[in-house]
C-alpha positions as CSV (number, residue, x, y, z in Angstrom):
1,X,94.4,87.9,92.9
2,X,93.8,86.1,96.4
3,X,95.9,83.6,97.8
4,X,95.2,81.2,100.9
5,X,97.1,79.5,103.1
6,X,95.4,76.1,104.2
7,X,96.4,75.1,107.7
8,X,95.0,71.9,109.6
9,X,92.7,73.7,111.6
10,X,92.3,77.2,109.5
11,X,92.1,78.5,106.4
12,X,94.0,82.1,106.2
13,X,93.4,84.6,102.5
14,X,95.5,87.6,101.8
15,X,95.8,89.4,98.6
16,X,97.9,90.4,96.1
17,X,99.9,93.4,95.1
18,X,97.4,93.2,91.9
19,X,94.4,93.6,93.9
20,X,95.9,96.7,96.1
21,X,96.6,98.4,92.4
22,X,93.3,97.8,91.1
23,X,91.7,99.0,94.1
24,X,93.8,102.4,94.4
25,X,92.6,102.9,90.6
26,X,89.6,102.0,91.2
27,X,89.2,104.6,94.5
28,X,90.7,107.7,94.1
29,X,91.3,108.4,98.1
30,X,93.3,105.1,98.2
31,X,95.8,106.3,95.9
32,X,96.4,109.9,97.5
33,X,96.5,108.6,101.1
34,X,97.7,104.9,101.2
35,X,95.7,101.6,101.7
36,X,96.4,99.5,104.3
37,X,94.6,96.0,105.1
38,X,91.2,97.7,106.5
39,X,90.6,100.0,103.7
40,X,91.2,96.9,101.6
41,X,88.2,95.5,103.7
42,X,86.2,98.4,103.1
43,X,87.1,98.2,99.1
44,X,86.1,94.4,99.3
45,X,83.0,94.9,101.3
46,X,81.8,97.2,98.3
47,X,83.1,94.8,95.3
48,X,82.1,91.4,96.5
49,X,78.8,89.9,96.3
50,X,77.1,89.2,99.7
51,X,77.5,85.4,99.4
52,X,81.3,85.9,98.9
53,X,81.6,87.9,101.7
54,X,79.5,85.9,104.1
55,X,81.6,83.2,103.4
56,X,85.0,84.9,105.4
57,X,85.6,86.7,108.8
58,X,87.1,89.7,107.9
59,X,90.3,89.9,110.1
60,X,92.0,93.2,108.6
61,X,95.4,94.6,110.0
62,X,96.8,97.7,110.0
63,X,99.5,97.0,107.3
64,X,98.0,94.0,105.7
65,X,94.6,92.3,104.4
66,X,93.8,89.1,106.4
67,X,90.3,87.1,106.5
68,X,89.2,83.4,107.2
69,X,87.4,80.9,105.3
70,X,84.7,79.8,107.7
71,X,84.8,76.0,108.3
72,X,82.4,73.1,108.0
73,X,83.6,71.6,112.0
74,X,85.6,74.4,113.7
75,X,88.8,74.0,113.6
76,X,89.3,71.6,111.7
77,X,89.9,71.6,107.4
78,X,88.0,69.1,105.5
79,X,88.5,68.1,101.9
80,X,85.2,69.5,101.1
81,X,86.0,73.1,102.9
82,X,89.2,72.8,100.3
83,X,86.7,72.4,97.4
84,X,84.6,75.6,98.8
85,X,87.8,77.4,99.2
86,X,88.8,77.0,95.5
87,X,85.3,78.0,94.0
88,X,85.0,80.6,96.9
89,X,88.4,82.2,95.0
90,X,87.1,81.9,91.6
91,X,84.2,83.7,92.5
92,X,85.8,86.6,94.3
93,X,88.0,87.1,91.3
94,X,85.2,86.6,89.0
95,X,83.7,90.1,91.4
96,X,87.0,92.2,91.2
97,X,87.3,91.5,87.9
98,X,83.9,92.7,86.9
99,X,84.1,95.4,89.2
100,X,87.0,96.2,87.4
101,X,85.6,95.9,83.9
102,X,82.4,98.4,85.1
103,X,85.0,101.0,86.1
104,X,87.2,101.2,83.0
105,X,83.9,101.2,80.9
106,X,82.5,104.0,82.9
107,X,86.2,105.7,82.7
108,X,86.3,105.3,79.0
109,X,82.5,106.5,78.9
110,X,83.2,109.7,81.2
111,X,86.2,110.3,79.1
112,X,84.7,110.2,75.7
113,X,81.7,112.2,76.8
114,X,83.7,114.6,78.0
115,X,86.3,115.3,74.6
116,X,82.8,115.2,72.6
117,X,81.5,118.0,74.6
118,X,84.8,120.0,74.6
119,X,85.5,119.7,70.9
120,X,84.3,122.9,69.3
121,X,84.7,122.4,65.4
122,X,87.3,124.8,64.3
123,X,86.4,127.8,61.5
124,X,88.9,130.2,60.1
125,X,87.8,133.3,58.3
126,X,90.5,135.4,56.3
127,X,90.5,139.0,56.4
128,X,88.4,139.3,52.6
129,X,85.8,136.4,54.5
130,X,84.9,138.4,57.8
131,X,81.6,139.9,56.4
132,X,80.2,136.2,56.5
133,X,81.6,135.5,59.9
134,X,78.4,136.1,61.5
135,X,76.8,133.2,59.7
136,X,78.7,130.4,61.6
């Protein structure tokens, strides 16, 4: 869903297509008007848990998502920030994914609420039954 780019001194995340499309389902406004990289921040900021999120600098762009892993030293990539990185992605796709779960549950709950209430059982009277019509 995410993908980093490890550099010696930095640690740069984008993310995928996949992400984009499960955000623009997932928010209605995204799919009418577009989604560029900050309403992808704005979409994150609302699916990821605070200790996800506290672990990046949001850096979004215009056309594109961006944000940083922050480091252990300052610029400078350590095995151990590696490690971080990896659990760090696990986790946030462990969030959208849940996130993502909760929506097509409450989608699927909304949608079956709503036939129930619409469906009106269905009675026919012939022309010799219409003096008991009144009884249904």
């Amino acid at each position: 869903m995410l993908h980093a780019q490890v550099f010696k001194e930095f640690i740069s995340i984008g993310v995928t297509n996949r992400v984009y499309k499960i955000a623009r389902q997932m928010v209605p406004k995204y799919a009418n008007y577009g989604m560029g990289g900050h309403e992808m921040a704005d979409f994150l900021e609302d699916v990821l848990s605070q200790s996800t999120l506290d672990a990046v600098t949001m850096d979004p762009e215009s056309g594109e998502f961006f944000c940083y892993f922050k480091l252990e030293e300052p610029r400078k990539v350590t095995r151990n920030d590696v490690r971080k990185l990896r659990t760090w992605l696990n986790n946030v796709q462990g969030d959208i994914t849940l996130a993502y779960m909760k929506f097509i549950e409450e989608s699927q709950r909304f949608l079956i609420e709503e036939s129930i209430s619409k469906a009106q059982p269905e009675v026919e009277f012939t022309e010799e039954a219409e003096d008991v019509k009144d009884f249904v």
